[in-house]
N, C-alpha and C positions, 0 to 999 in steps of 0.2 A: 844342931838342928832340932825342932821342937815341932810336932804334929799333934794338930787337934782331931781328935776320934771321937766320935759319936757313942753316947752315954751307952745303949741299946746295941753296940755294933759288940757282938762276944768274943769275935777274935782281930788279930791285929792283921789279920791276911798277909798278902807281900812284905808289908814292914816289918813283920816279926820280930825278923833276925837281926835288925839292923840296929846301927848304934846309936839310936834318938831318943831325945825324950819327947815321953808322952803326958797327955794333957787331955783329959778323957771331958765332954762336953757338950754344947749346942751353937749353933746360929741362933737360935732364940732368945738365949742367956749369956744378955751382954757381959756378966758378972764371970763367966765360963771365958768369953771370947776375949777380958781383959786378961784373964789369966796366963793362956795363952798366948798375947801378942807382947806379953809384959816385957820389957825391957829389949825388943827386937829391934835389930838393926834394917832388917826386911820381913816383909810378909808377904807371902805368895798367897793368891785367895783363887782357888784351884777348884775348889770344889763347886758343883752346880746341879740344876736337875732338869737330865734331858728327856725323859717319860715321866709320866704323870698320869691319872687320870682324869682329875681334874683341873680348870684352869688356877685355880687357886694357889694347886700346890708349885706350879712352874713360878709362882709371883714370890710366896714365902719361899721358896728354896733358890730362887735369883735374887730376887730385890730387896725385901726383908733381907735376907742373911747377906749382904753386899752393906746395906745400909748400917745393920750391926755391927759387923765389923768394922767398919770405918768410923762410927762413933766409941767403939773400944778403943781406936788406936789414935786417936785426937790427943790425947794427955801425953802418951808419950817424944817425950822430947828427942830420943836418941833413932826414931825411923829416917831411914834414909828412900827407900822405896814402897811403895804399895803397890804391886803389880797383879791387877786383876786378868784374869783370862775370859775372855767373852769368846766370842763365834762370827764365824760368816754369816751366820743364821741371822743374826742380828742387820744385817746390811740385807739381807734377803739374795736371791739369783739375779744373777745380771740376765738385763731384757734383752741388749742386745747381742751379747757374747762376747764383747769386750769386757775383759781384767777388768772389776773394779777396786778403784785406788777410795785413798783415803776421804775425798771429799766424793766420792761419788754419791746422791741420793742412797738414804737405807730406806729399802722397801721389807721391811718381813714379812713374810707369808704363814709364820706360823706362829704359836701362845707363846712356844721353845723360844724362839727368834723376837719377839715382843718383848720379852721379858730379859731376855739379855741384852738386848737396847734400852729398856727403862734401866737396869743395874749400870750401864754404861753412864747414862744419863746423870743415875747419882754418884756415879765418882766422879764423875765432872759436873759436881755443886759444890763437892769435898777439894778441890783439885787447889783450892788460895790456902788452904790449909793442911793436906797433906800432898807428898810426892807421889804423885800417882803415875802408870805407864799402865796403857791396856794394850792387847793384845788381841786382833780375831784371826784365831786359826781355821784353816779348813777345815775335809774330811782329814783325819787323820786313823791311822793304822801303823797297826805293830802289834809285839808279842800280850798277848793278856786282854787286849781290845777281841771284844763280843757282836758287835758291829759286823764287821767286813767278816768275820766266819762266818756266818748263815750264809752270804755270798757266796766263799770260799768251797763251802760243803755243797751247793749247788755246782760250781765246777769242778770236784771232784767226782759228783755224779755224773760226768760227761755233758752237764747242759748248762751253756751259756746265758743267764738272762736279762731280756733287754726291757728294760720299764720304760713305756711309752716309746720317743724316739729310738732312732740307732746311732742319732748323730750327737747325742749327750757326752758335753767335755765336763773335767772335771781339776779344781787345784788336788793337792794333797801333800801329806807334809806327813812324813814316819814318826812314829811317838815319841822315840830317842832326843831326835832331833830338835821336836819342838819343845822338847825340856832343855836342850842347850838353849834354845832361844830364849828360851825361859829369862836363862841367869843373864846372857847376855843384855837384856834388856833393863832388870834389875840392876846390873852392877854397870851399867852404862851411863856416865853425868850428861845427857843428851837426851835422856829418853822420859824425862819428866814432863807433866803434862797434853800428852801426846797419843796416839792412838794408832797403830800400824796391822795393818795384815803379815804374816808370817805365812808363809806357802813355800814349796817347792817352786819355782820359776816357772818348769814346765808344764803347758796346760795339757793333760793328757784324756785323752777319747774314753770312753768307760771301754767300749772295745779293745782297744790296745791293752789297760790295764786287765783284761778278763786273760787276753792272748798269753799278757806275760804268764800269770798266773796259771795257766793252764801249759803248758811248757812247764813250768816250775813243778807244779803235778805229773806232768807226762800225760796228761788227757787230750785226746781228742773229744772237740765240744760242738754242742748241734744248739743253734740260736732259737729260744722259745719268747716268744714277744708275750707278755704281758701287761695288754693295753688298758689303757687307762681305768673304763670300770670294771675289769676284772680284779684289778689290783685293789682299787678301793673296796668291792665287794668281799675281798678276803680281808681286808682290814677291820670293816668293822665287822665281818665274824670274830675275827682274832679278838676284838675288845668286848660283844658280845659273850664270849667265850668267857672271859678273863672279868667279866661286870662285878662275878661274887668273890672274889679273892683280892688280895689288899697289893699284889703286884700288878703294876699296869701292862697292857699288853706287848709284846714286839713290835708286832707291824700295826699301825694305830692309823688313823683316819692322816693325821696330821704327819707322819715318818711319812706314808703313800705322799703326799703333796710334795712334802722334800724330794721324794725318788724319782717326779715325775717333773722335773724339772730340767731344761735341757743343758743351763748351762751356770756352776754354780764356780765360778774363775775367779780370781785374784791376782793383784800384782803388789809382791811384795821386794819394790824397789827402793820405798823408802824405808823401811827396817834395814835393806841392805847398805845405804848409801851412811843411816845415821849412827849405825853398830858395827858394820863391817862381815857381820853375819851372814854364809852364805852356806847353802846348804849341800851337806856331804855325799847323803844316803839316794841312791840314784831308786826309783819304785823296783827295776830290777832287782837289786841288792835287797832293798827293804821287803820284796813281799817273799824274798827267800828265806833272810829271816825270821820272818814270821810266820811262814807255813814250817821250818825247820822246828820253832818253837811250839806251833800248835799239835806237830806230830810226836815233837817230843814230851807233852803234858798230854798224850791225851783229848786232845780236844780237836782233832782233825782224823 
């Protein structure tokens, strides 16, 4: 296995220890990214940029660097897969709360969600020329994800919180897990030129998932509604806040419109049907895991 790390990134974080080679680089420098995909059998393209502060950077850090890669890995004769990971974001929230499937309209709603639809767009111009399988996963959670903790630490304070509706369903898919899907879509002769939702089956309430969560804690939780412009009004303080420093902020004008969204569902029965892939980790099991992990680093 061979991972490409960023010129500017100082340490190898989680990878450290592990036994890969490294291949230190850019998405800008195609000359970098031949390097990298040089004589690969598969290329996973994983990486993305889900904050930003501006629109520009969500384009160079999806579409530019999508685009690059895929002209680095054109010469090589021995690719067998090119499996990008996009998003739901890309398809936007379902209107009416029905799962949407593969052909359903993509509405995005956000630069995040545009921009992973345009990267989508260009592996499918690339797709007569290379073996491509995309992938749009939900919310996803698990150990090391920074996301669903700020939540988390909110129901560890005893308070449940509800953005906008109370009636907000939700897919989701453990981070383990959707790395199995990962491989199994890569290493599946079926999944070429194709584009599938991967989810949990179950469409779960944000309620329900708050309950389990807080049981998993042992908290008792008192529901705080944070309706709509309140939530935006602390957002763009948050970006406000964050204008002179070169990290963009958490909670962004754009995250608020995600959050406030009642119903962001998927139905991933054609990944199941054409891989056989079904998923193990029930949110019960998964958000134990990962409050077990958050307590044990520290971060809960």
């Amino acid at each position: 296995m061979r991972c490409l790390v960023r010129r500017s990134r100082p340490d190898l974080g989680w990878i450290k220890n592990l036994s890969i080679e490294i291949v230190r680089g850019s998405y800008y420098d195609i000359d970098s990214l031949k390097a990298a995909a040089r004589d690969a059998d598969y290329v996973l393209h994983i990486a993305g940029v889900t904050k930003a502060k501006r629109p520009g950077e969500y384009h160079d850090g999806n579409v530019l660097a999508t685009k690059n890669l895929l002209e680095a890995v054109l010469s090589d004769s021995r690719l067998k897969k090119f499996t990008f990971v996009s998003s739901l974001a890309a398809a936007g929230p379902s209107l009416d709360g029905s799962p949407l499937r593969e052909d359903s309209p993509s509405t995005p709603i956000t630069v995040y969600g545009v921009t992973k639809l345009e990267a989508e767009t260009v592996c499918q111009l690339y797709a007569t020329k290379v073996p491509i399988v995309i992938l749009r996963p939900p919310a996803v959670y698990g150990p090391r994800d920074g996301d669903i903790l700020e939540v988390l630490r909110w129901v560890s304070r005893g308070i449940e919180p509800v953005f906008g509706t109370q009636s907000k369903q939700l897919s989701l898919l453990y981070g383990p897990e959707l790395a199995r899907a990962i491989i199994e879509a890569t290493l599946s002769d079926r999944t070429a030129g194709e584009t599938y939702y991967v989810a949990d089956p179950i469409i779960y309430s944000l309620t329900k998932a708050l309950a389990i969560a807080a049981k998993i804690l042992g908290r008792r939780t008192i529901k705080v509604r944070l309706p709509s412009p309140l939530l935006y009004t602390i957002a763009g303080i948050s970006e406000l806040a964050t204008s002179f420093s070169r990290a963009p902020a958490t909670l962004s004008v754009e995250k608020a419109r995600d959050m406030l969204q009642t119903h962001w569902v998927c139905n991933p029965e054609k990944f199941e049907n054409h891989t056989g892939f079904r998923n193990r980790v029930s949110l019960d099991d998964g958000l134990k895991a990962t409050i077990h992990w958050y307590k044990e680093f520290g971060w809960l």
